[in-house]
TORKOL-4160 file (C-alpha; in steps of 0.2 Angstrom, whole numbers, padded with zeros to 4 digits, m for minus):
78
<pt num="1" X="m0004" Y="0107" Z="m0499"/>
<pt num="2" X="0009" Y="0099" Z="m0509"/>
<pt num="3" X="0007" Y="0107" Z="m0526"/>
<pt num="4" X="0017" Y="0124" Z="m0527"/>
<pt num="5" X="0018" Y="0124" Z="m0546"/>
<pt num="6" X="0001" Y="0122" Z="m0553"/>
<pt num="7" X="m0001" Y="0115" Z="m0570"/>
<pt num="8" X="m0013" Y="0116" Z="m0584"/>
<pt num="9" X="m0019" Y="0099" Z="m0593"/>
<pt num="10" X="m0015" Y="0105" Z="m0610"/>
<pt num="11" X="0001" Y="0112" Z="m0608"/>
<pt num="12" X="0007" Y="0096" Z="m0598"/>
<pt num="13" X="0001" Y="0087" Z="m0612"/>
<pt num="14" X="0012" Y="0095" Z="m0627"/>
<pt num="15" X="0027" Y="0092" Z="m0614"/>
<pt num="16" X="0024" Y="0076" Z="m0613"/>
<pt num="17" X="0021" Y="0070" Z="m0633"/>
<pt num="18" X="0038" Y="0082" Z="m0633"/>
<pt num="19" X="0049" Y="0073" Z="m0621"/>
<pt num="20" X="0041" Y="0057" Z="m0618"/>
<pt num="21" X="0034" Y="0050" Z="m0631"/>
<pt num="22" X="0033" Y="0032" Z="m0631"/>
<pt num="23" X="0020" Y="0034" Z="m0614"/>
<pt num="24" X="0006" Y="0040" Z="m0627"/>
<pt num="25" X="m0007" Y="0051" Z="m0623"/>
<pt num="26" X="m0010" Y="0062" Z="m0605"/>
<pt num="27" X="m0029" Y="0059" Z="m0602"/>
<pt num="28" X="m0030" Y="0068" Z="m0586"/>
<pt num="29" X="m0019" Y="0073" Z="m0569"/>
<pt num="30" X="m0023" Y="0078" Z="m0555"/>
<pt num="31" X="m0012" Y="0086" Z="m0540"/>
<pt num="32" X="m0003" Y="0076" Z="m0527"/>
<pt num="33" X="m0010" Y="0085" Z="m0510"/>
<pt num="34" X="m0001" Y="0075" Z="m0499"/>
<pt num="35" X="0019" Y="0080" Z="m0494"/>
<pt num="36" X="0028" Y="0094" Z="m0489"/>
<pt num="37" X="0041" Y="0099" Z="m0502"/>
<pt num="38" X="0038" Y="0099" Z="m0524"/>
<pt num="39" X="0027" Y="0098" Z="m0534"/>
<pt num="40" X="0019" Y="0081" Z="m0539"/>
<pt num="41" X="0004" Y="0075" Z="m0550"/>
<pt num="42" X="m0003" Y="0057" Z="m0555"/>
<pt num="43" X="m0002" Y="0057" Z="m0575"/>
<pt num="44" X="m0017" Y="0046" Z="m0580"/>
<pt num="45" X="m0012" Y="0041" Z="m0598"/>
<pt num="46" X="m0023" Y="0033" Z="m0612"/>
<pt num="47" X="m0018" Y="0016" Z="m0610"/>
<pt num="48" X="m0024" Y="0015" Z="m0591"/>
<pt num="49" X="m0007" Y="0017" Z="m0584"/>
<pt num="50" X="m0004" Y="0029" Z="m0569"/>
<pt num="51" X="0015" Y="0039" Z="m0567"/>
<pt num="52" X="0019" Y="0049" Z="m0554"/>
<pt num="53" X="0029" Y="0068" Z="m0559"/>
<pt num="54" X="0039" Y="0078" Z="m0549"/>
<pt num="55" X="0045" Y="0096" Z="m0551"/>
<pt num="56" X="0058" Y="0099" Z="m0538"/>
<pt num="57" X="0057" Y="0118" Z="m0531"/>
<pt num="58" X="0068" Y="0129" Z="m0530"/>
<pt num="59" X="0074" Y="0125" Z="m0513"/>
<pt num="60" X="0082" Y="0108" Z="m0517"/>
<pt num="61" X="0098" Y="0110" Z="m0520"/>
<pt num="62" X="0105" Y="0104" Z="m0538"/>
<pt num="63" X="0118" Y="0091" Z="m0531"/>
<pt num="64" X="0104" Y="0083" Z="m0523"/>
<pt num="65" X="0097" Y="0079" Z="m0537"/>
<pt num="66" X="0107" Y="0064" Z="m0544"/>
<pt num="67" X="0104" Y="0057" Z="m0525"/>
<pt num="68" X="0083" Y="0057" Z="m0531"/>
<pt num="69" X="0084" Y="0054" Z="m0548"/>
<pt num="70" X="0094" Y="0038" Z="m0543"/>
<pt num="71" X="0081" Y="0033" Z="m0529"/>
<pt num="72" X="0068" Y="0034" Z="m0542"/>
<pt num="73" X="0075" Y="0025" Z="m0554"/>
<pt num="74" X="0081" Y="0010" Z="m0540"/>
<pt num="75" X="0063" Y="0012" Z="m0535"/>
<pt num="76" X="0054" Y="0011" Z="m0551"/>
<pt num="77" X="0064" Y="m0006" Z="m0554"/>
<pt num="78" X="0056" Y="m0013" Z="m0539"/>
């Protein structure tokens, strides 16, 4: 399994309206199964629209992570 760090639907929630806002209300989540390193959860939020979070784990190195956070956003543009 996928998930290493397990979250709880409320507390995600109140991070979310903290840090994010403008994407309005976490209905539900659920835990991505599939991979083999972080943790990742489809956010299914009030409008109908589905995001994908990532927690990266410990064992990625932080200068890695410009290299991913730059990925995503080259990916999410596509």
């Amino acid at each position: 399994m996928a998930v290493y760090t397990h979250l709880s639907l409320e507390p995600t929630r109140v991070w979310l309206a903290a840090h994010y806002p403008a994407l309005g209300p976490l209905e539900r989540m659920e835990g991505i199964r599939e991979g083999v390193e972080n943790s990742n959860y489809h956010l299914h939020l009030a409008d109908g629209t589905r995001w994908i979070l990532t927690l990266y784990e410990r064992r990625v190195r932080l200068e890695s992570l410009d290299y991913y956070l730059g990925l995503m956003a080259h990916l999410h543009q596509r």
